[in-house]
C-alpha positions as CSV (number, residue, x, y, z in Angstrom):
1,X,20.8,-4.1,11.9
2,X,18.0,-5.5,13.8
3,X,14.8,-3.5,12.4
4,X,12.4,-3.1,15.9
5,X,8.5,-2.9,15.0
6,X,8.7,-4.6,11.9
7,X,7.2,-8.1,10.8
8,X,9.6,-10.7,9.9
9,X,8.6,-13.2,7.6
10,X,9.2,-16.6,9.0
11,X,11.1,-19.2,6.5
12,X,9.0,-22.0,5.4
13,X,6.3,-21.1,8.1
14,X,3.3,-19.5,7.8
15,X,3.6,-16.8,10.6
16,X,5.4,-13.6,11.1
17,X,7.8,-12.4,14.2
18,X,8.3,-8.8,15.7
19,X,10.9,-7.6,17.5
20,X,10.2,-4.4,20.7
21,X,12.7,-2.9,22.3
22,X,11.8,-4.1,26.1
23,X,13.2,-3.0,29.8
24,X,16.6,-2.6,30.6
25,X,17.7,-2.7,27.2
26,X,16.4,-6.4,26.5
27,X,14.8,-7.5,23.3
28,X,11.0,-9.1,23.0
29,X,9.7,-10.7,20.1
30,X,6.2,-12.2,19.6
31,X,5.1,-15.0,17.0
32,X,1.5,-16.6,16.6
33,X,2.7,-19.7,19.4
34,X,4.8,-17.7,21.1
35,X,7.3,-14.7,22.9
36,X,10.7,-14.3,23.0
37,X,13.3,-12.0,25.2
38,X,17.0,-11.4,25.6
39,X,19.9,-9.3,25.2
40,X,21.2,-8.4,22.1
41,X,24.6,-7.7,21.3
42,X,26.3,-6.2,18.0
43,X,23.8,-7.7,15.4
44,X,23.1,-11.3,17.5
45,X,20.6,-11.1,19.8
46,X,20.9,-14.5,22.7
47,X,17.5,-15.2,24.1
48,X,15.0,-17.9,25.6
49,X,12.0,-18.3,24.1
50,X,8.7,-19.6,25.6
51,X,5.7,-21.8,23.2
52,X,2.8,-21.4,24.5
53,X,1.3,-23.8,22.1
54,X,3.2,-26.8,23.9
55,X,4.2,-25.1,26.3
56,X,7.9,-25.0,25.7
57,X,11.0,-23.3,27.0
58,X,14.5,-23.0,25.2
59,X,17.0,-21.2,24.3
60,X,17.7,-19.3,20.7
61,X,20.7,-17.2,19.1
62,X,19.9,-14.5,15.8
63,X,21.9,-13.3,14.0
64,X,20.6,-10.0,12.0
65,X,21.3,-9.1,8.6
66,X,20.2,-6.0,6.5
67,X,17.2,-8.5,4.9
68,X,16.4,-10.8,7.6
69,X,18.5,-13.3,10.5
70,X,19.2,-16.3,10.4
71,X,18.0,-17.8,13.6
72,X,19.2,-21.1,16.0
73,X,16.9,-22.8,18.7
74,X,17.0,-26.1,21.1
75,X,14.8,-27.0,23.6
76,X,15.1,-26.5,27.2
77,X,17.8,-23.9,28.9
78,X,20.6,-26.1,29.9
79,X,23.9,-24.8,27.7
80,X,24.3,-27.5,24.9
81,X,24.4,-27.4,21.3
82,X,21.7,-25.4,19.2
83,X,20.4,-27.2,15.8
84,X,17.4,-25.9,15.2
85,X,16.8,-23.6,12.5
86,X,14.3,-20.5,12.5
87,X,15.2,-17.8,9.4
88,X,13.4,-14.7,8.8
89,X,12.9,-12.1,6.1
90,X,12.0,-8.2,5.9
91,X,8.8,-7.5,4.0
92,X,10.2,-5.7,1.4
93,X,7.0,-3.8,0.7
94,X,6.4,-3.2,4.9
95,X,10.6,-1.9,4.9
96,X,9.7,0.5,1.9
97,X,7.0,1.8,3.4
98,X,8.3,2.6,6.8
99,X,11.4,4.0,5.4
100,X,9.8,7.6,5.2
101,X,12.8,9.5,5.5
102,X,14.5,8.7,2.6
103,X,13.8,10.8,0.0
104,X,14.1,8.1,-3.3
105,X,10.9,6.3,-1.6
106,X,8.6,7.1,-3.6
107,X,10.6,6.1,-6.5
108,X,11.6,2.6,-5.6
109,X,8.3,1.0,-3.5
110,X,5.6,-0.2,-5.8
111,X,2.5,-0.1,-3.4
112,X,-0.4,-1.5,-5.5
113,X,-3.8,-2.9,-3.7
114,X,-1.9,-6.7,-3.4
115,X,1.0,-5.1,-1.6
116,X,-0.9,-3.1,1.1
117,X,-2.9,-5.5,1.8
118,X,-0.3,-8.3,2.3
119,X,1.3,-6.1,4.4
120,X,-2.1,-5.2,6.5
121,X,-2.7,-8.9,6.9
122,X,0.3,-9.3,8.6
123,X,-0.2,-6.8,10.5
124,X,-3.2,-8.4,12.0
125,X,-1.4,-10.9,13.8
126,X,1.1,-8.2,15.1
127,X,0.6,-6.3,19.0
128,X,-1.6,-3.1,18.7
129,X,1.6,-1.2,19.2
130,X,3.3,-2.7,15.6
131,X,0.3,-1.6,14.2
132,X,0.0,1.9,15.7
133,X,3.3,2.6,14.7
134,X,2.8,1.3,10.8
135,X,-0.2,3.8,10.7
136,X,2.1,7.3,12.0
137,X,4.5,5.9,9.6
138,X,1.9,5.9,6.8
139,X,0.7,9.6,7.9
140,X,3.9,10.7,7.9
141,X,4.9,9.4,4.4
142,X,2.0,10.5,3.0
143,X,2.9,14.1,4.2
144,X,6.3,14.2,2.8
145,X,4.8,12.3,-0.4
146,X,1.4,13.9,-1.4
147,X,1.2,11.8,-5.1
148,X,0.4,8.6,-2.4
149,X,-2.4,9.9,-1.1
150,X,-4.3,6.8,-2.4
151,X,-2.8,4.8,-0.1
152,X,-5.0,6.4,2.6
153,X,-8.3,5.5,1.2
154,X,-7.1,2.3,0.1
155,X,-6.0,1.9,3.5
156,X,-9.6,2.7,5.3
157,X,-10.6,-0.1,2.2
158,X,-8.6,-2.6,3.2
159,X,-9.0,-2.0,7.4
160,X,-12.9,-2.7,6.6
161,X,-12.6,-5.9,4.5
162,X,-9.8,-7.2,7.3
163,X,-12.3,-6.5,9.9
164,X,-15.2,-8.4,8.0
165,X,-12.9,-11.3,7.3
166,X,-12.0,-11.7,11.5
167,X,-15.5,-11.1,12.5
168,X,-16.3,-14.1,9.7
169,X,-13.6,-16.4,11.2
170,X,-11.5,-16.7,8.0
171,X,-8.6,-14.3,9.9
172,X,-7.2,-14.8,13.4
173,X,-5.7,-10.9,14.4
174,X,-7.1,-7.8,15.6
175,X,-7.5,-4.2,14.0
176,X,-7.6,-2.4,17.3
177,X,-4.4,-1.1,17.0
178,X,-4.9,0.4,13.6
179,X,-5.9,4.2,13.0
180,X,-9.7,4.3,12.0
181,X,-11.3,7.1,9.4
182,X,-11.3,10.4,12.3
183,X,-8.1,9.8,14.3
184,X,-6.6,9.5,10.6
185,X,-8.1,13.0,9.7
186,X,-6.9,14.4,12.9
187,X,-3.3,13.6,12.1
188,X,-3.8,14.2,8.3
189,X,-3.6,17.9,7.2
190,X,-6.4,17.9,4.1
191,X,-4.8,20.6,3.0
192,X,-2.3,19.7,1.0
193,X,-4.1,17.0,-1.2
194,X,-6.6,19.9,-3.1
195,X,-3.7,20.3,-5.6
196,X,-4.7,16.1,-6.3
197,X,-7.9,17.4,-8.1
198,X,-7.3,17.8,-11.0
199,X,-10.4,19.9,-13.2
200,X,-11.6,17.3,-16.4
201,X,-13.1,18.3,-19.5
202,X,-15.4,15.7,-20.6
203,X,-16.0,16.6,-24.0
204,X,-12.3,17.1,-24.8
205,X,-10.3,14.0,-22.7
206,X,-8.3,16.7,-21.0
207,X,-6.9,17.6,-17.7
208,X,-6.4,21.1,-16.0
209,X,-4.9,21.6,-12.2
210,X,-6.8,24.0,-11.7
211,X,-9.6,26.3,-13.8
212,X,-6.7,29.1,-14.1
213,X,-4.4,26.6,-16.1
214,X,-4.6,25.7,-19.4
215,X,-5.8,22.1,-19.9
216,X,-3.6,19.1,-21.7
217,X,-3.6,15.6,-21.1
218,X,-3.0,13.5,-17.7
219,X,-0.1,11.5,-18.3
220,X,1.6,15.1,-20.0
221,X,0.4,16.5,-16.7
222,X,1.8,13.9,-15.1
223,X,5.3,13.5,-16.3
224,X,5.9,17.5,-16.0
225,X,5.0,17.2,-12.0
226,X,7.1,14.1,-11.9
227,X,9.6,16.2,-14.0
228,X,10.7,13.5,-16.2
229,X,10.0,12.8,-20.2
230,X,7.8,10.2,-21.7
231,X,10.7,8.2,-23.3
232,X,11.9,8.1,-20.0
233,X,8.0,6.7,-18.6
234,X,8.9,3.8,-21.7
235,X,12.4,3.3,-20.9
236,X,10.9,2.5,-17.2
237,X,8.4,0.5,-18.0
238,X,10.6,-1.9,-20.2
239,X,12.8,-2.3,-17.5
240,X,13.3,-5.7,-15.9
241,X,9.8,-6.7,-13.7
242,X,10.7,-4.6,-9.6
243,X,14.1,-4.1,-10.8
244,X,15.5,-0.3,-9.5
245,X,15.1,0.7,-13.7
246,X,11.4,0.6,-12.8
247,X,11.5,2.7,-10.4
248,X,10.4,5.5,-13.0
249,X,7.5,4.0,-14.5
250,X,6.3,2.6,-10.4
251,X,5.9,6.3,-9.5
252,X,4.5,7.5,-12.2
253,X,1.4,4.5,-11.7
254,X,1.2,6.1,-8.1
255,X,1.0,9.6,-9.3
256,X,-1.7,8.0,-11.4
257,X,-3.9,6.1,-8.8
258,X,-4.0,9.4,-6.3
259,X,-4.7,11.6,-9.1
260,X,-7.8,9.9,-10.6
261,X,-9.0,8.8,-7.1
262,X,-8.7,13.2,-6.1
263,X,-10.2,14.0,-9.4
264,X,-13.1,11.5,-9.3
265,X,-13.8,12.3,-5.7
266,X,-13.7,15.9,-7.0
267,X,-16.4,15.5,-9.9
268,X,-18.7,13.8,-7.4
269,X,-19.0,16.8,-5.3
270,X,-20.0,19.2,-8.3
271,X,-22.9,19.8,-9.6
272,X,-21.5,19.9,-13.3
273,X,-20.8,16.5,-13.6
274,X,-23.4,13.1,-14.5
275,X,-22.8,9.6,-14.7
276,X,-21.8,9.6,-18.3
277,X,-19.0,12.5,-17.8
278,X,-17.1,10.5,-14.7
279,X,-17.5,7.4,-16.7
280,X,-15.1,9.1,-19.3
281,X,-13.2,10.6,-16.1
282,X,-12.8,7.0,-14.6
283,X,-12.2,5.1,-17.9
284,X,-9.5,8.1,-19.1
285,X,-5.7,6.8,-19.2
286,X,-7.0,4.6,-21.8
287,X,-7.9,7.7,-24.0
288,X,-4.8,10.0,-23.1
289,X,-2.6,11.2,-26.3
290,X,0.4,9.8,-25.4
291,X,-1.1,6.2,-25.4
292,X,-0.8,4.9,-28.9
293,X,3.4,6.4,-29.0
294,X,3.4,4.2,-25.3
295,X,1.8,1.0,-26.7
296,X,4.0,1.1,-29.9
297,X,7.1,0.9,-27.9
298,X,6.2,-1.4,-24.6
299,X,4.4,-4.7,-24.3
300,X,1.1,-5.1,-21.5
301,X,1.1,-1.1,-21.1
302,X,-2.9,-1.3,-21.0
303,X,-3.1,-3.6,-18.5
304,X,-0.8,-1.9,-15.8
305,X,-3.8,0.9,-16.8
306,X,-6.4,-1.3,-16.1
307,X,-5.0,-2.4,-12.7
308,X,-5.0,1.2,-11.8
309,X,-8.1,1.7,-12.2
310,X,-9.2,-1.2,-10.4
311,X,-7.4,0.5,-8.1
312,X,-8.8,3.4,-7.5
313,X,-12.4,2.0,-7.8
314,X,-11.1,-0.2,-5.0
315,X,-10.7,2.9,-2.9
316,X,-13.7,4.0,-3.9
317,X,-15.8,0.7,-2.4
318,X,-16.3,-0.4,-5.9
319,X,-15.3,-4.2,-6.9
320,X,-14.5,-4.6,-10.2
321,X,-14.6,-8.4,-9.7
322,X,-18.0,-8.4,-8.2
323,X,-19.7,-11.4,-9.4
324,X,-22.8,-8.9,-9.6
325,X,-21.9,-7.1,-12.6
326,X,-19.5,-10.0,-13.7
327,X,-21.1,-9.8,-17.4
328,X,-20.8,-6.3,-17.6
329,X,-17.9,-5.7,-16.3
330,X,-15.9,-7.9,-18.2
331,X,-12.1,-7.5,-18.4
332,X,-12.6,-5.7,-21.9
333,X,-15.5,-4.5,-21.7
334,X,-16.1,-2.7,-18.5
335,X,-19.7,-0.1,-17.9
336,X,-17.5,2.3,-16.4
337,X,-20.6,4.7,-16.4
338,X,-21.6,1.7,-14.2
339,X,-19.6,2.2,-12.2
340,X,-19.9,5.7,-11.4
341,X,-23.1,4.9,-10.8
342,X,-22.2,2.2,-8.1
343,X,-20.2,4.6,-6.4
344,X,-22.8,7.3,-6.3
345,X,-25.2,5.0,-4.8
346,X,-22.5,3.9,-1.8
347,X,-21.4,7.7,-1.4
348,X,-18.5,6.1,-1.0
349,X,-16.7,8.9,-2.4
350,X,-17.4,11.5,0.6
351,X,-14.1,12.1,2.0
352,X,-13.2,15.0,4.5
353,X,-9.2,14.3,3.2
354,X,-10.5,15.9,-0.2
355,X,-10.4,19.7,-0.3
356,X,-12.5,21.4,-3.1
């Protein structure tokens, strides 16, 4: 039961613990003050455990459920009675990422900006190994579950600002462990995210795979990949907030983010496309056929949208929130020919993981 490599959120403490498998079948475990390492049998695992922060020595005993342990300490390692508590939980959002071979993952993780980079942040604080192993994991997923291919530049995103924010002293951590921008392309084969570009039509709102299939709209292009029906997309969507009914509508804002990121990245390399054409191309969902039937049967629709979008400009080194174009850019009333411009002008958008 015990989940090796993964950060356990520690109750009522501001830290995080990970368990490695260590020699001759022992158990090691590392926290912000301190290591841990003993012998684990069944789902308890008895071990002593040293703070280096005042320099302490004691004994513990966990005991590992599917969702965390519950965990009992005392100082010093003469045998006596242990009183102190020390419970932990699985990041949900980590556990649903690293579970890559189960084939209803990309139906029931929601992996939005806030979520990755939670689950980065922890990471920080983690041994280089923890984090080496969260980045094959997020190759391999990505692999087996091409409409998440967002979550790789996202991912180079999020490495940058974590980086920043340690070099600035507002994070204590280290990203040396993490996979940077060539070791990623070396694992990645770009070759199976050119189907993510979709062809746009400026002029008409509407959406193609390809120039050799005849165009209709994204979310209808969309739902036919995903194979589902819109009712079904609604039916999701009014679903109780991360419950497994979601799981529908979750995907579907996934299929969403990588899309529009492939597409955008797409019209940035051709030479058909200006400013006011990926504007439209950016600022899209909100124009799509199906959205009037959507906002007639759901509440907040548009706003799950928006935060898409935010999304993918995200990826694409663009801060909606910028106090820069804070007038313009206004919740509901975003320049998102602005925008294109802002990412033209970072070249932000040159990716070798896009094939044209």
């Amino acid at each position: 039961m015990i989940q090796l490599n993964t950060p356990y959120i520690i109750v009522n403490e501001d830290d995080v613990v990970t368990f490695f498998k260590g020699k001759e079948d022992t158990i090691s475990g590392k926290y912000t003050d301190g290591t841990l390492t003993g012998t684990l049998e069944g789902n308890v695992l008895s071990a002593t455990f040293h703070n280096a922060k005042v320099n302490a020595v004691g004994l513990m005993e966990i005991t590992f459920s599917e969702d965390g342990f519950i965990g009992k300490w005392k100082n010093g390692l003469e045998p006596g009675a242990i009183r102190g508590k020390w419970d932990g939980k699985l990041n949900q959002d980590l556990r649903q990422l690293k579970r890559v071979g189960n084939d209803q993952m990309n139906l029931n993780s929601y992996t939005g900006i806030d979520e990755l980079s939670e689950i980065l942040e922890n990471l920080v604080r983690q041994p280089h190994e923890a984090q080496a192993d969260f980045c094959k994991e997020l190759v391999s997923f990505v692999q087996q579950n091409q409409a998440y291919l967002w979550l790789i530049p996202a991912y180079f995103q999020e490495l940058y600002d974590l980086e920043c924010r340690i070099d600035d002293g507002e994070l204590e951590g280290s990203i040396s462990g993490f996979l940077n921008k060539p070791k990623f392309v070396d694992e990645l084969s770009t070759e199976i995210f050119s189907k993510q570009c979709m062809i746009y039509e400026a002029r008409s709102g509407l959406f193609a795979w390809n120039e050799y299939d005849e165009s209709a709209g994204l979310f209808s292009l969309i739902l036919e990949e995903m194979e589902i029906t819109l009712e079904d997309l609604i039916q999701s969507y009014n679903s109780e907030y991360r419950s497994e009914g979601q799981a529908i509508f979750n995907a579907f804002l996934n299929h969403l983010r990588t899309v529009l990121y492939a597409s955008i990245v797409r019209a940035f390399y051709s030479e058909e496309y200006d400013f006011e054409s990926i504007g439209c191309l950016i600022s899209s969902p909100f124009e799509d056929e199906n959205i009037r039937e959507i906002e007639s049967k759901t509440s907040g629709f548009g706003d799950a949208i928006s935060w898409v979008i935010d999304d993918v400009l995200y990826c694409l080194n663009v801060d909606v929130n910028d106090a820069e174009f804070e007038e313009e850019w206004g919740n509901y009333s975003k320049n998102y020919e602005k925008m294109a411009e802002a990412i033209s002008d970072q070249e932000s958008y040159d990716t070798p993981l896009i094939v044209i």
